[in-house]
Backbone as a printed PyTorch tensor [residue, N CA C, xyz], in Angstrom:
tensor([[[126.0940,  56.6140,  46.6950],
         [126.0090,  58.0610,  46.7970],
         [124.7100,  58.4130,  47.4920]],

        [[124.6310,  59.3350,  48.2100],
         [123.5850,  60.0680,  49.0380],
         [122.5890,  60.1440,  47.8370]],

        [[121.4930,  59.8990,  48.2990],
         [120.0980,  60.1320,  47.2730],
         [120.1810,  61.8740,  47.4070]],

        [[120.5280,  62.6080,  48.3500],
         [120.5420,  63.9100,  48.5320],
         [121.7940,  64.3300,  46.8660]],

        [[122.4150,  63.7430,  46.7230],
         [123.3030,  64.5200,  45.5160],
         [123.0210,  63.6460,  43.8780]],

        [[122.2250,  63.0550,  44.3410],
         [121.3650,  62.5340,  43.1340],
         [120.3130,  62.3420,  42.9220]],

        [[119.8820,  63.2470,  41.8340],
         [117.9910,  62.8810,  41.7470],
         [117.8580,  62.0240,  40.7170]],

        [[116.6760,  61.1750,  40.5620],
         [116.6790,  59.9360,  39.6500],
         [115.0210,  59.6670,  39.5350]],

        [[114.3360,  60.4810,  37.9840],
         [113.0070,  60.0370,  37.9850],
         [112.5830,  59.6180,  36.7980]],

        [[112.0830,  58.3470,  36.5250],
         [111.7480,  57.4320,  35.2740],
         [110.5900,  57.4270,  35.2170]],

        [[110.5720,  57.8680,  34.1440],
         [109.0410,  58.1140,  33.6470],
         [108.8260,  57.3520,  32.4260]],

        [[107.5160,  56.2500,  32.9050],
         [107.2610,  55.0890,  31.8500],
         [106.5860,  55.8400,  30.8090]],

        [[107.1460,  55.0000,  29.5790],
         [105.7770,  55.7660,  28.4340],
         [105.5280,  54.5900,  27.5610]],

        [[104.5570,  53.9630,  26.9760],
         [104.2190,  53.0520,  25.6700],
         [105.8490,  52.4050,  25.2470]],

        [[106.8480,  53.2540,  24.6990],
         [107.2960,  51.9450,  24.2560],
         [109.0110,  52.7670,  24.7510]],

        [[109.4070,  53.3250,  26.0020],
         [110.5120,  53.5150,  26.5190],
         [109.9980,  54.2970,  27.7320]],

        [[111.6280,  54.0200,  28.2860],
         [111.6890,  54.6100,  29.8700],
         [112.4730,  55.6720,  29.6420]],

        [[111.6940,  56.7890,  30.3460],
         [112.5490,  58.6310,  30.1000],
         [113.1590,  58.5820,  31.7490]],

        [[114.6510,  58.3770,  31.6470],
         [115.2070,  58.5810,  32.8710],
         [115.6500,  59.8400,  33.0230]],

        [[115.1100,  61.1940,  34.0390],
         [115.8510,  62.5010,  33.9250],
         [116.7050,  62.3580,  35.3970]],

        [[117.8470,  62.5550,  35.1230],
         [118.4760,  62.8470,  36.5640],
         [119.3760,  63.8670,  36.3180]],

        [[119.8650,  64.4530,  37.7950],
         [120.6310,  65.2970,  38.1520],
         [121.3940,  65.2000,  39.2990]],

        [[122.9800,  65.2250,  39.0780],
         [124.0280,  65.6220,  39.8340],
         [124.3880,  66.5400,  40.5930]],

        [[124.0880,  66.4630,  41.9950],
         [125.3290,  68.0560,  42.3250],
         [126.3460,  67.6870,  43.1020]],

        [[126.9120,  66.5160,  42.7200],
         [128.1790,  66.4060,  43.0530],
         [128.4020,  65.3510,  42.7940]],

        [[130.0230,  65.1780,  42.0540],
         [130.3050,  64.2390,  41.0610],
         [131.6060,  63.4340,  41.4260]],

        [[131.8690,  62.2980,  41.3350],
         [133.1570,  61.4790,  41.1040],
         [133.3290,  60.7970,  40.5080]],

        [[134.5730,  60.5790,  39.9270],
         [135.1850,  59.4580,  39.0470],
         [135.8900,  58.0980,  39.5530]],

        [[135.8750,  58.4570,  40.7080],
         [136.6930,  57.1830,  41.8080],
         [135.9380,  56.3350,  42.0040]],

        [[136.1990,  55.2570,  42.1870],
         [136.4680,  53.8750,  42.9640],
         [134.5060,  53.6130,  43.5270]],

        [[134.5510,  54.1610,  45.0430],
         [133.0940,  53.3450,  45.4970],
         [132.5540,  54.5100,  44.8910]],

        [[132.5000,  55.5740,  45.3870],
         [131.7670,  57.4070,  45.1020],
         [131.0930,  56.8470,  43.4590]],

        [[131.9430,  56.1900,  42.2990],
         [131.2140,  56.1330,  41.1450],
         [130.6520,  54.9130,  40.9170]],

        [[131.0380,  53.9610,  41.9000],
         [130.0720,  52.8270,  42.0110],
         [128.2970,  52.7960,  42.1840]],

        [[128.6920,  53.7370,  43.7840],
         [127.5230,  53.8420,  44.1940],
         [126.4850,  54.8380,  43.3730]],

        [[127.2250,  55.7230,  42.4900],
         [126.3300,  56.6370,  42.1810],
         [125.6530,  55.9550,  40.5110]],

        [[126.2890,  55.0880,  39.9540],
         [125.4360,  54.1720,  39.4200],
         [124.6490,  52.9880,  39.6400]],

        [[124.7580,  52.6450,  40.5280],
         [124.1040,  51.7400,  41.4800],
         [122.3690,  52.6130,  41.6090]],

        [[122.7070,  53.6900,  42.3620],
         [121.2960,  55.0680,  42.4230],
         [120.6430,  54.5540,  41.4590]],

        [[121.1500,  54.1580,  40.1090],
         [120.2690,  54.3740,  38.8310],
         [119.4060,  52.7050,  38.6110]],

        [[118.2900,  53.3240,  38.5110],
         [117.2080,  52.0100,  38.4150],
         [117.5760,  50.8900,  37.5850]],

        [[117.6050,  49.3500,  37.4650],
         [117.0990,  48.7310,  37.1920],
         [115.8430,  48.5490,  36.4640]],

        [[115.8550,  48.2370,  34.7530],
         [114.8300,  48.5690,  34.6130],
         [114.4010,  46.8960,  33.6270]],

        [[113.0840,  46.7770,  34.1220],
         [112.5850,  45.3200,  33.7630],
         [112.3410,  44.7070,  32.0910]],

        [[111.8730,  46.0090,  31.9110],
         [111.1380,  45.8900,  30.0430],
         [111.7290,  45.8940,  29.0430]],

        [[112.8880,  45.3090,  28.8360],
         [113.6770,  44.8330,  27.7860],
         [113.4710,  45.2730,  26.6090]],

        [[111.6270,  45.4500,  26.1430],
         [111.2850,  45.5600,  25.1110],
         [111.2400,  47.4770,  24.6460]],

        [[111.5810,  47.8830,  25.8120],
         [111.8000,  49.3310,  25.5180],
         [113.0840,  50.2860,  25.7080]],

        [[112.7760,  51.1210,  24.8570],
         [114.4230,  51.9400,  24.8060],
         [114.3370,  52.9920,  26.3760]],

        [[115.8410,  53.4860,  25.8020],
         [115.5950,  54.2820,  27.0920],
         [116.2930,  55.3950,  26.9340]],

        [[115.7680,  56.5250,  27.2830],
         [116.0830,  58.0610,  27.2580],
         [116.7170,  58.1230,  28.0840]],

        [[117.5300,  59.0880,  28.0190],
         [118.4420,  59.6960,  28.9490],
         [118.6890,  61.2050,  29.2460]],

        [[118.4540,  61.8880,  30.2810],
         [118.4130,  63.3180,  30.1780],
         [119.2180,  63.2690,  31.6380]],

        [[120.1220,  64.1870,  31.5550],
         [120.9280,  64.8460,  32.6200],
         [122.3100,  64.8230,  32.1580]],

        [[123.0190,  65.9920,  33.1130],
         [124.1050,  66.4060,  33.0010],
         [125.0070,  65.7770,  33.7600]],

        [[125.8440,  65.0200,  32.5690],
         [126.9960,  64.1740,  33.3950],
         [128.2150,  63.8290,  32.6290]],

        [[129.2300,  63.1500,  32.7850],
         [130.5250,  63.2590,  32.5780],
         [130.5510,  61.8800,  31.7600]],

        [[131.2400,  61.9920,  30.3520],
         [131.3380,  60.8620,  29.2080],
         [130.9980,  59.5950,  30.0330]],

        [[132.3010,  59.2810,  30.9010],
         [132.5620,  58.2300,  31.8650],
         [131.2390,  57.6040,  32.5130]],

        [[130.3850,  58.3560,  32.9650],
         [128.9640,  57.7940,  33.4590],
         [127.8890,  57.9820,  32.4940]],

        [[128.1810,  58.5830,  31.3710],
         [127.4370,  57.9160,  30.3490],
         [127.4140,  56.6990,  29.7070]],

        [[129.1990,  56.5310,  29.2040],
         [129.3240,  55.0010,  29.0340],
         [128.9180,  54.3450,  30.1470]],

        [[128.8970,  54.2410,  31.5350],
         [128.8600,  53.2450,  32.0790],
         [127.1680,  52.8630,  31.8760]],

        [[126.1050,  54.3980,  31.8930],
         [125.2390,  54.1750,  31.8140],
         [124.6780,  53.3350,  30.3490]],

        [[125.3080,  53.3160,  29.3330],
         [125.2660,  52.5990,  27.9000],
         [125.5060,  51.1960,  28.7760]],

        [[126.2560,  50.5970,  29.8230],
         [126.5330,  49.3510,  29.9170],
         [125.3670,  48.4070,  30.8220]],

        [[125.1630,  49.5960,  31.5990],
         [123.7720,  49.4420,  32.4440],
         [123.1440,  49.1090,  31.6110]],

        [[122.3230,  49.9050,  30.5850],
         [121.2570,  49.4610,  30.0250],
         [121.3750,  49.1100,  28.3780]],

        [[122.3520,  48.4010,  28.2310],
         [122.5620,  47.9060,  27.1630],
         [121.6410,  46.9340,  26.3610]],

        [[121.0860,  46.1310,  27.4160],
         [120.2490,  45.3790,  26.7630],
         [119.0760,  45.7160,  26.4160]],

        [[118.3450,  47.1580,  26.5280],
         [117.2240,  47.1760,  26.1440],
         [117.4270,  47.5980,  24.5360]],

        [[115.9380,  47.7930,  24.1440],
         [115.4850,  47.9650,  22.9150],
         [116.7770,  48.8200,  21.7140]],

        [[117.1410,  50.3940,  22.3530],
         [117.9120,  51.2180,  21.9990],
         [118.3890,  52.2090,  23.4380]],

        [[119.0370,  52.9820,  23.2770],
         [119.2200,  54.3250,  24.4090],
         [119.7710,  55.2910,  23.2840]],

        [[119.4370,  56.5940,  23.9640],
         [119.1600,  57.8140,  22.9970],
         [119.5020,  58.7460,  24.4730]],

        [[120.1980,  59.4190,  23.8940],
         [120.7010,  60.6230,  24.9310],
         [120.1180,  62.5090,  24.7590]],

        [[119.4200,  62.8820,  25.8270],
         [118.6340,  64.0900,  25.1530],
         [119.7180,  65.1850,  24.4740]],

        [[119.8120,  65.9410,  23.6600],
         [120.6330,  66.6460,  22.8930],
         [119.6320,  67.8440,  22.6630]],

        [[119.9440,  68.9800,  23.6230],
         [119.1250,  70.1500,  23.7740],
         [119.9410,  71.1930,  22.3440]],

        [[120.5610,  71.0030,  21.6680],
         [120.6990,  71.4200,  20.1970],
         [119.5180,  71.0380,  19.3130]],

        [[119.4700,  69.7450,  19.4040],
         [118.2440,  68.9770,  18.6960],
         [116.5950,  69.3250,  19.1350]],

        [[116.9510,  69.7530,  20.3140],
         [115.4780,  69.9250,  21.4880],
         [114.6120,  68.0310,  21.0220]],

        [[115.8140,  66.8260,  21.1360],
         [115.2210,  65.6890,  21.5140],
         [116.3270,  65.0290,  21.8900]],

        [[115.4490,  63.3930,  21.9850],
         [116.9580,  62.4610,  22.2120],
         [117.2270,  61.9390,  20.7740]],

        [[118.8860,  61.9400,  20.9780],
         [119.5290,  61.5530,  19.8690],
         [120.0820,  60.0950,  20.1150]],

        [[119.5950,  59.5610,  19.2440],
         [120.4040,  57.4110,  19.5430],
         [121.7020,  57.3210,  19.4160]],

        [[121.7930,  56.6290,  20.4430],
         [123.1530,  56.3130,  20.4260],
         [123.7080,  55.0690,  20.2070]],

        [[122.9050,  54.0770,  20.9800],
         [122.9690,  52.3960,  20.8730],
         [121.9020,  51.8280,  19.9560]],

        [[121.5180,  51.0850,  19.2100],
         [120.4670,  50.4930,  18.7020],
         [120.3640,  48.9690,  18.4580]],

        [[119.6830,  48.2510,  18.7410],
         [119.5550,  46.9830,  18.9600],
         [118.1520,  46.4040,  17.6840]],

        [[117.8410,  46.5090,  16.5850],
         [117.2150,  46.7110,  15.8240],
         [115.6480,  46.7720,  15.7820]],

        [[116.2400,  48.3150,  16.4170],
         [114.2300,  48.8250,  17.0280],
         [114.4440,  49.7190,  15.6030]],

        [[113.2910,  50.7730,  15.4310],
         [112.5930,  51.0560,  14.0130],
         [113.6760,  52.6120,  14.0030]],

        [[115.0100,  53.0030,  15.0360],
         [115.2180,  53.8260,  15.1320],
         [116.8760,  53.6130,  14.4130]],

        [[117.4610,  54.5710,  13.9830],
         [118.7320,  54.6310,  13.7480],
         [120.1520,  55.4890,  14.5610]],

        [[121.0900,  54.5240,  14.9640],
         [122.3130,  55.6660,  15.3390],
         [122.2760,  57.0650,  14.9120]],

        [[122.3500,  58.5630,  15.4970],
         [121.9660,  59.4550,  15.1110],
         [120.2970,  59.9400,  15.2440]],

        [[119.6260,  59.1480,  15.0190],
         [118.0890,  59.8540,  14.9690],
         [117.8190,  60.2350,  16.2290]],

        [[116.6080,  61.7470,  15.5910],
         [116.2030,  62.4890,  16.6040],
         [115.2150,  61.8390,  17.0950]],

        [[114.7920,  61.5120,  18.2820],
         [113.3950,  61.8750,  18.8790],
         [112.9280,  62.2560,  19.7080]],

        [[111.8000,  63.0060,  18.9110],
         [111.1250,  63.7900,  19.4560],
         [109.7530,  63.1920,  20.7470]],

        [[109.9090,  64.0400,  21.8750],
         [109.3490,  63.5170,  23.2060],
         [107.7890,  64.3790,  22.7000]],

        [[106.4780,  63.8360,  22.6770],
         [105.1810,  64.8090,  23.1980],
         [105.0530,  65.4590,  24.1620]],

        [[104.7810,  66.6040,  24.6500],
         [104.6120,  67.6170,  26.3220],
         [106.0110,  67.4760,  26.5230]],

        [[107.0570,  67.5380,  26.2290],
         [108.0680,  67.1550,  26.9060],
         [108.6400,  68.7960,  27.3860]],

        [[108.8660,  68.8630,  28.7560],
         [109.0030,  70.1590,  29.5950],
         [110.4980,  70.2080,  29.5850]],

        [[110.8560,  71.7410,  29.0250],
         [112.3980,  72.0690,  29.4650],
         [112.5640,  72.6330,  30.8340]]])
């Protein structure tokens, strides 16, 4: 996918990676949803979880759960909660369901 219809910025912190991205234009097909997870980083530090913020469709969330499955946990932001809520956990100090809460974190 065009870097123009996907923005993608990871922001390291102590002990996870805050990935915020945004879509403006979306598919469920074949290469179009290949490539547009492909866009999404590679990330090295195993030992940290990873946030997730942006607006996107179940389907590229799971895929994004498969992407980064192996790290620490992933937690998806939940603007009800005003944090990220876990979703995967791999036995870091956090639980399925728990909130957390980001410091400075800008809406």
């Amino acid at each position: 996918m065009s870097q123009n219809l996907l923005s993608v910025k990871v922001e390291e912190r102590p002990e996870v990676y805050e990935i915020i991205f945004k879509l403006r234009e979306w598919s469920e097909t074949g290469e179009a949803f290949a490539e547009t997870l492909n866009d999404f980083p590679t990330l090295s530090d195993k030992s940290k979880g990873i946030l997730l913020n942006g607006c996107a469709s179940q389907n590229l969330y799971i895929s994004l759960g498969h992407k980064y499955h192996s790290h620490k946990f992933i937690a998806k932001f939940s603007p009800r909660d005003n944090g990220y809520k876990v979703v995967i956990n791999h036995g870091s100090s956090y639980t399925v369901g728990q909130v957390i809460k980001i410091k400075n974190k800008k809406e």
